[in-house]
N, C-alpha and C positions, 0 to 999 in steps of 0.2 A: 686603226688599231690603237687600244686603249695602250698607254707607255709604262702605266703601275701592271696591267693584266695583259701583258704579247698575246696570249693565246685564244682572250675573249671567253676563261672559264669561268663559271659564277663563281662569285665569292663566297666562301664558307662562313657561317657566321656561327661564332664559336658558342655553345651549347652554355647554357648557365645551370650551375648547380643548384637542385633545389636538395636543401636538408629533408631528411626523414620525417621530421618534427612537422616539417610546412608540407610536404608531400601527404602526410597521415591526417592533416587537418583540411585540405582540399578534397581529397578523398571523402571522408565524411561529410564535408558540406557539403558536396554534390552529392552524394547519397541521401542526403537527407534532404534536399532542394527536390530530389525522385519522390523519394518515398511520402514526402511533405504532398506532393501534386497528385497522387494516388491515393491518400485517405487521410490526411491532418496526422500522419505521424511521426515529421518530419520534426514539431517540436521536440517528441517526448525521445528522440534521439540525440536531440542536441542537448537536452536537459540530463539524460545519460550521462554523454562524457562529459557535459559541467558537471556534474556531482562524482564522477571518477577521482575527481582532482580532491574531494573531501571526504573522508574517513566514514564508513558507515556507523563507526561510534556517534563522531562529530554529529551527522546528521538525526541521529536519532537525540542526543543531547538538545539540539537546534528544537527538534519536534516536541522535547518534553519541557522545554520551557517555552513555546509558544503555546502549548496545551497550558500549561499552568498559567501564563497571560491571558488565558480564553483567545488565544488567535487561533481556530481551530480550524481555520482555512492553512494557514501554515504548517499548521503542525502533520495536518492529512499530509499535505505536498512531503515534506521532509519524512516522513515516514513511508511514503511509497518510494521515493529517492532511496530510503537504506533499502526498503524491499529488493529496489531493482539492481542495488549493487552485489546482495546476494541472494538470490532467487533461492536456495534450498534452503537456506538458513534455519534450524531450527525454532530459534526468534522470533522469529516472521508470525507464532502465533499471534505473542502479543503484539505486537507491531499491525498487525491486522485487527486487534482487539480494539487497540489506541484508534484506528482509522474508524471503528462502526460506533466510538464513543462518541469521537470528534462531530460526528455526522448525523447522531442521534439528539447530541444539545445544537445542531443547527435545525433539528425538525427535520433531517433529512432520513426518516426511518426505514425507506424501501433499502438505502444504499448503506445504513449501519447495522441493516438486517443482515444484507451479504459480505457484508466485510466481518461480520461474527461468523456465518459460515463458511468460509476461506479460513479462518481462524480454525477455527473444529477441522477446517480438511486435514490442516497441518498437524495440529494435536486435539484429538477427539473431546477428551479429558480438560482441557482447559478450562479450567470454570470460571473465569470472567467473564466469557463468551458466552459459555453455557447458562451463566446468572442472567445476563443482559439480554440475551435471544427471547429468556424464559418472559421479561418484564415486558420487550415489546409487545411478544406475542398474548402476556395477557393484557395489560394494561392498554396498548395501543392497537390491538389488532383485534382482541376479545376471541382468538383462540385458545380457549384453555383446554383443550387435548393438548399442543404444541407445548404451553407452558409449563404441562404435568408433567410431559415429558422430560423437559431440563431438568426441572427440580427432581423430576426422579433419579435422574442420573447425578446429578450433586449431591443426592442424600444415600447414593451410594458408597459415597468416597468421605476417606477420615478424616474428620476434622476437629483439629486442637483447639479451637477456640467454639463454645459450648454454646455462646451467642449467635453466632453467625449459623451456627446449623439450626438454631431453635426458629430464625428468620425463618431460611428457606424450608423446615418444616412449615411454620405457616403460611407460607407461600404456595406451598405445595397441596397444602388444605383447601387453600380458599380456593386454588385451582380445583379440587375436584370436587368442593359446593358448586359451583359455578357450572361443573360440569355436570351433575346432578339434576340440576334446576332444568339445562339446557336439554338434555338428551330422557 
């Protein structure tokens, strides 16, 4: 017989407290250690709650001055960071507008083609989006149905400044020479 334990009962071994804080951060890294081992999306959760911790303002400032750096690898990142901080945002046009730009001056036109329509899902009307969809689609894609179509819809809408609509008037022209020629 042991003389600290007469009875031979195991010893208890007293429980450690784990804080909330450390409890809610095991938590997600094991989730995301799962979810990471089922499809690679184990980063884009950890990079979630990092950017929890910073202001969707901050991040979108972060985005608009590495766009004006030309980092526009950065600037996409930080700009889907404020996206995901808030999904409904109405924002989110141009914020999605800024991502199909960013990705337009890397030559990446397939993925600044969709980040301009994501753009229009959110607000229809948006005419950045609607300008820049128009320019891929003539200039880079040589659909000019598509690009008529923008500009028709931005010479729908009013515009103060006399220049800017005289452009996409003949934007809008040379679209349907174009389309003339073709059809």
């Amino acid at each position: 017989m042991d003389q600290e334990n007469p009875q031979n009962e195991p010893e208890v071994i007293p429980k450690r407290r784990i804080g909330p804080v450390l409890r809610l951060f095991i938590m997600v890294m094991v989730l995301a250690l799962i979810v990471g081992s089922i499809g690679g999306y184990g980063t884009v959760l950890i990079e979630y709650f990092q950017s929890s911790r910073v202001g969707r303002q901050d991040l979108i400032s972060r985005g608009d001055q590495a766009f004006a750096e030309e980092n526009f690898e950065a600037a996409i990142d930080y700009y889907e960071r404020a996206i995901l901080l808030s999904p409904g945002h109405p924002d989110n046009a141009a914020l999605h507008s800024g991502i199909g730009t960013a990705y337009y001056y890397q030559d990446e036109i397939d993925k600044a083609l969709v980040s301009f329509h994501r753009s229009l899902e959110i607000d229809p009307d948006f005419w950045p989006s609607l300008y820049s969809a128009g320019i891929i689609y003539h200039f880079e894609r040589q659909d000019y149905q598509r690009a008529y179509e923008q500009w028709d819809r931005l010479l729908e809408m009013e515009w103060e400044d006399d220049e800017v609509r005289k452009h996409i008037e003949e934007l809008h022209e040379e679209a349907e020479e174009k389309l003339e020629v073709v059809g």
